[in-house]
MARZAKE-25990 format. One record per residue: x, y, z of N, C-alpha, C, O in turn; residue in three letters; residue number from 1. Coordinates in steps of 0.1 Angstrom, whole numbers. Each point is the difference from the previous one (the first is absolute). Layout:
+-------+-------+-------+-------+-------+-------+-------+-------+-------+-------+-------+-------+------+------+
!  n_c1 !  n_c2 !  n_c3 ! ca_c1 ! ca_c2 ! ca_c3 !  c_c1 !  c_c2 !  c_c3 !  o_c1 !  o_c2 !  o_c3 ! resn ! resi !
+-------+-------+-------+-------+-------+-------+-------+-------+-------+-------+-------+-------+------+------+
!     X !     Y !     Z !     X !     Y !     Z !     X !     Y !     Z !     X !     Y !     Z !  ALA !  NUM !
...
+-------+-------+-------+-------+-------+-------+-------+-------+-------+-------+-------+-------+------+------+
This chain:
+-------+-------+-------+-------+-------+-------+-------+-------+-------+-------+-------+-------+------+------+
!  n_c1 !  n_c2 !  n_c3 ! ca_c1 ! ca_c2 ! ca_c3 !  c_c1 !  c_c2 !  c_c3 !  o_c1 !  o_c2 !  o_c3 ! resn ! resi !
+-------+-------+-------+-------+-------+-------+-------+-------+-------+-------+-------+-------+------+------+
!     8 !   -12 !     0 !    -8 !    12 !     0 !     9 !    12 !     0 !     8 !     3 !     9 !  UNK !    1 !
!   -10 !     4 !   -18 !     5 !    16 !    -1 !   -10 !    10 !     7 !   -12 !    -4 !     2 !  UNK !    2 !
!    18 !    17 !     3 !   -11 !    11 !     1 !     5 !     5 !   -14 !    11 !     0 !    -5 !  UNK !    3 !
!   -25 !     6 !    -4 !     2 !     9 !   -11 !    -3 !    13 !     3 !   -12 !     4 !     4 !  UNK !    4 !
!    21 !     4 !    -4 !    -3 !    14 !     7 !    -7 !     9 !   -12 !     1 !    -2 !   -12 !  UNK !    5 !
!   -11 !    12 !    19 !   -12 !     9 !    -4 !     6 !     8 !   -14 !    -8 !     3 !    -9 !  UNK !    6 !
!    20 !    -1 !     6 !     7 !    10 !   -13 !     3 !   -13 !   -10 !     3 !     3 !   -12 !  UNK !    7 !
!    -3 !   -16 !    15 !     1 !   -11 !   -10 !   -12 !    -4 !    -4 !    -3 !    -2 !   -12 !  UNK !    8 !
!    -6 !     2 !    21 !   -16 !    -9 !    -6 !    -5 !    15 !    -8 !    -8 !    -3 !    -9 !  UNK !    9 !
!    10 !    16 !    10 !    -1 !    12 !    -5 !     4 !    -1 !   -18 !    -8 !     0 !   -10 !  UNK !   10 !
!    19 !    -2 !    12 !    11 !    -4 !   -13 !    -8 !   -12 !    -5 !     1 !     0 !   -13 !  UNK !   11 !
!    -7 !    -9 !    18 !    -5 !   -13 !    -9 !   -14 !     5 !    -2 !    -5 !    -5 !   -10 !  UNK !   12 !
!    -5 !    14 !    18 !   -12 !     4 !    -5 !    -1 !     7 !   -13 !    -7 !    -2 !   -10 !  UNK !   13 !
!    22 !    14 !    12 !    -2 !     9 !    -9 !    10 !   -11 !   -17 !     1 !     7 !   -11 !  UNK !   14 !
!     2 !   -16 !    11 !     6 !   -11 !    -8 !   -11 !    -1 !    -9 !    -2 !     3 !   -12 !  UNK !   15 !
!    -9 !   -14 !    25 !   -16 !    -6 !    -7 !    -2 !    16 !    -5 !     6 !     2 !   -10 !  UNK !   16 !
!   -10 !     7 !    13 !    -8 !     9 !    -3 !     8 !    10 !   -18 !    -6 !     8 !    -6 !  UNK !   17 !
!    16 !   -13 !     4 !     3 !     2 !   -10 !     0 !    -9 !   -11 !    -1 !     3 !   -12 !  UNK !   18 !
!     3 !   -17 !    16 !    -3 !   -13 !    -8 !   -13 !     4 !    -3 !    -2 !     5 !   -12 !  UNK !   19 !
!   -10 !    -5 !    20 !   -14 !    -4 !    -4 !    -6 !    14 !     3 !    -5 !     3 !    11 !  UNK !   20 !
!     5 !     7 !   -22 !    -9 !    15 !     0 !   -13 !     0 !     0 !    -4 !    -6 !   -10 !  UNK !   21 !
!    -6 !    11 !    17 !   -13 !     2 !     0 !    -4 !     5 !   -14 !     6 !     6 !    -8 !  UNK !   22 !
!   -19 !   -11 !     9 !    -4 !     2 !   -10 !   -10 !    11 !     2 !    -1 !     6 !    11 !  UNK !   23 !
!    -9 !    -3 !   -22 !    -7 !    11 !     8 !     2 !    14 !     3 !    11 !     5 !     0 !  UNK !   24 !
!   -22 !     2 !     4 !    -4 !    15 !    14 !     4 !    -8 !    12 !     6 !     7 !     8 !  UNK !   25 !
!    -7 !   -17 !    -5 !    -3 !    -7 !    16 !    17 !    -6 !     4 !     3 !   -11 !    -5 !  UNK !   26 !
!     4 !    16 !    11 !    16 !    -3 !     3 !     0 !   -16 !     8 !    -5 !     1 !    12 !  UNK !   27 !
!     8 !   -11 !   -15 !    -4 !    -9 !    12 !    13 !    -8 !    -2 !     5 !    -3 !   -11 !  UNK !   28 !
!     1 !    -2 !    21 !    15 !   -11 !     0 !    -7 !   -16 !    -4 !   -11 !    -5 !     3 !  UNK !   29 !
!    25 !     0 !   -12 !    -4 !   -13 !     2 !    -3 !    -5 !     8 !    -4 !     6 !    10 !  UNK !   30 !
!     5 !   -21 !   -11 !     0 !    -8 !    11 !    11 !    -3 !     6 !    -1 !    -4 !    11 !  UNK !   31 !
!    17 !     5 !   -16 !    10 !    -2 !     3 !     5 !    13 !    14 !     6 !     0 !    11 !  UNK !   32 !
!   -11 !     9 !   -17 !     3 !    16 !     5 !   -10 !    -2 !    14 !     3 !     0 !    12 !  UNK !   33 !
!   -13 !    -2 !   -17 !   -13 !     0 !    17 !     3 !   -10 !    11 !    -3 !     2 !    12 !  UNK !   34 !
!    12 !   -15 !   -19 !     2 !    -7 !     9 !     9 !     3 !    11 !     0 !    -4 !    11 !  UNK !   35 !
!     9 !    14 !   -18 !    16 !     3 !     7 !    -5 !    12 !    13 !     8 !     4 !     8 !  UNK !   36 !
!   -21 !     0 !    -8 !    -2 !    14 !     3 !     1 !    -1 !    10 !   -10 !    -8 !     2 !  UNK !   37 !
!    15 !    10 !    14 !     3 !    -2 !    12 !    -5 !    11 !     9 !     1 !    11 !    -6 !  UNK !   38 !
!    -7 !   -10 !    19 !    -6 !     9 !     6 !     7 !     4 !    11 !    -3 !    -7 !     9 !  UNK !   39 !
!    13 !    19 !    -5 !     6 !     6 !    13 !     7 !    -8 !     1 !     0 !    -2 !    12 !  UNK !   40 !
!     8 !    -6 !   -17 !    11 !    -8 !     4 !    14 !     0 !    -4 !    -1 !    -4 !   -12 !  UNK !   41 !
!    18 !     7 !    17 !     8 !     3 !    -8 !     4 !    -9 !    -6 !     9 !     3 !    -7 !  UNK !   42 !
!   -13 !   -23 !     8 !     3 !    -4 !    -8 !   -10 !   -16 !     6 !    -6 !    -2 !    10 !  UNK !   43 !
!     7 !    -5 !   -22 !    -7 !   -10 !     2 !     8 !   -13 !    -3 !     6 !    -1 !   -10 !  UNK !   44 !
!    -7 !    -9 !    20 !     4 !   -15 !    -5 !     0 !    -3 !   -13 !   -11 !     2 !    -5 !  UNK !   45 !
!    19 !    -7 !    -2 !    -7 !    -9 !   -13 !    -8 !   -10 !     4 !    -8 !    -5 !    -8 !  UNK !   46 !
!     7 !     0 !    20 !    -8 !   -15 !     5 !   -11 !     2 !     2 !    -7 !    -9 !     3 !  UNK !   47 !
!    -1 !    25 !    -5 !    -9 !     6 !     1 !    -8 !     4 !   -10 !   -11 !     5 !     2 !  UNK !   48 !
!    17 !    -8 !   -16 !    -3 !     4 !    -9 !   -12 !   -14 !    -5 !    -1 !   -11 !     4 !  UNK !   49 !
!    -5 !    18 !   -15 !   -10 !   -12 !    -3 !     2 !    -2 !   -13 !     7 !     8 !    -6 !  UNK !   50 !
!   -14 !   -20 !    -2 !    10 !    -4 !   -11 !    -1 !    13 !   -13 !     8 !     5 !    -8 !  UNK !   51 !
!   -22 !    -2 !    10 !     6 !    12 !   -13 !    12 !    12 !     5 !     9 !     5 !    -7 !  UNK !   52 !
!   -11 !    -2 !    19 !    14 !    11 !     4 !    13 !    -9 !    -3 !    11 !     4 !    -4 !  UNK !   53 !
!   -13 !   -12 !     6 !    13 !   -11 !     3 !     7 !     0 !   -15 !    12 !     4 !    -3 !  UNK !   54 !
!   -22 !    -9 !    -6 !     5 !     3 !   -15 !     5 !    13 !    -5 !    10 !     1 !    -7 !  UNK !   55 !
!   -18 !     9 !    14 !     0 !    14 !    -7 !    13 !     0 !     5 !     8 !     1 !    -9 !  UNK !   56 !
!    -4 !    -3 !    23 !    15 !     9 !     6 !    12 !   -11 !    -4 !    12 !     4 !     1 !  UNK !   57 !
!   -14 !   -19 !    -7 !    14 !    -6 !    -1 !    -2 !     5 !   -20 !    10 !     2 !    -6 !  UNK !   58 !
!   -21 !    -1 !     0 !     2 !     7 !   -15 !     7 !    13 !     1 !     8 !     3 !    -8 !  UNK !   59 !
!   -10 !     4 !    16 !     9 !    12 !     3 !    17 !    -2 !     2 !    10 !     4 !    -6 !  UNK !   60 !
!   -12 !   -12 !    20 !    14 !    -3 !     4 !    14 !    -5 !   -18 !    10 !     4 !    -5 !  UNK !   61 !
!   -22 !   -15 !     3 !     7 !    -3 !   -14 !     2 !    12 !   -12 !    11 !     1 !    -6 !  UNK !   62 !
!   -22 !     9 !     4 !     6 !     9 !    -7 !    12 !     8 !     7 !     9 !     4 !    -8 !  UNK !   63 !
!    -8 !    -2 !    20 !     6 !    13 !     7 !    15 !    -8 !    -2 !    10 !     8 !    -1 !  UNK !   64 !
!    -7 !   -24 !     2 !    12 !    -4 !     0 !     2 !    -1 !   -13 !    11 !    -5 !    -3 !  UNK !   65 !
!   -19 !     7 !    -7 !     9 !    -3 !   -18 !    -7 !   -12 !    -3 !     3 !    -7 !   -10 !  UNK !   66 !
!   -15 !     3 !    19 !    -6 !   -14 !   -11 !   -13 !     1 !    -5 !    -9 !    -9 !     1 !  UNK !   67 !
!     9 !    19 !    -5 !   -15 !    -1 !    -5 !    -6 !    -9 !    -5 !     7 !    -9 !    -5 !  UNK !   68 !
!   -27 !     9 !     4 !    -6 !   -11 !    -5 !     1 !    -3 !   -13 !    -5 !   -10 !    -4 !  UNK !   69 !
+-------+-------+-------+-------+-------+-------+-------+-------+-------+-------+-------+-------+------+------+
């Protein structure tokens, strides 16, 4: 188990949120981006995460180290 600190799950929302652009008047995050979205906390377990966060933040991790999908 890692803690993922509040300026990384930030960096992987704003990741999804450039991958997958709204469509529309109506601004809304994917599903990758909503899952990561964390409430008053400076960082959260990975052991905590649920499987769509879990994808969204190790598809990040892989872009952020050079392996993209």
């Amino acid at each position: 188990m890692v803690d993922i600190p509040i300026h990384e799950l930030e960096a992987a929302i704003n990741f999804w949120r450039d991958r997958s652009l709204s469509e529309g008047d109506e601004p809304c995050l994917c599903k990758e981006a909503s899952a990561l979205i964390v409430q008053r906390e400076p960082s959260v377990p990975s052991d905590r995460l649920d499987a769509v966060a879990r994808a969204a933040w190790e598809a990040y991790e892989r872009f952020k180290n050079g392996f993209p999908d």
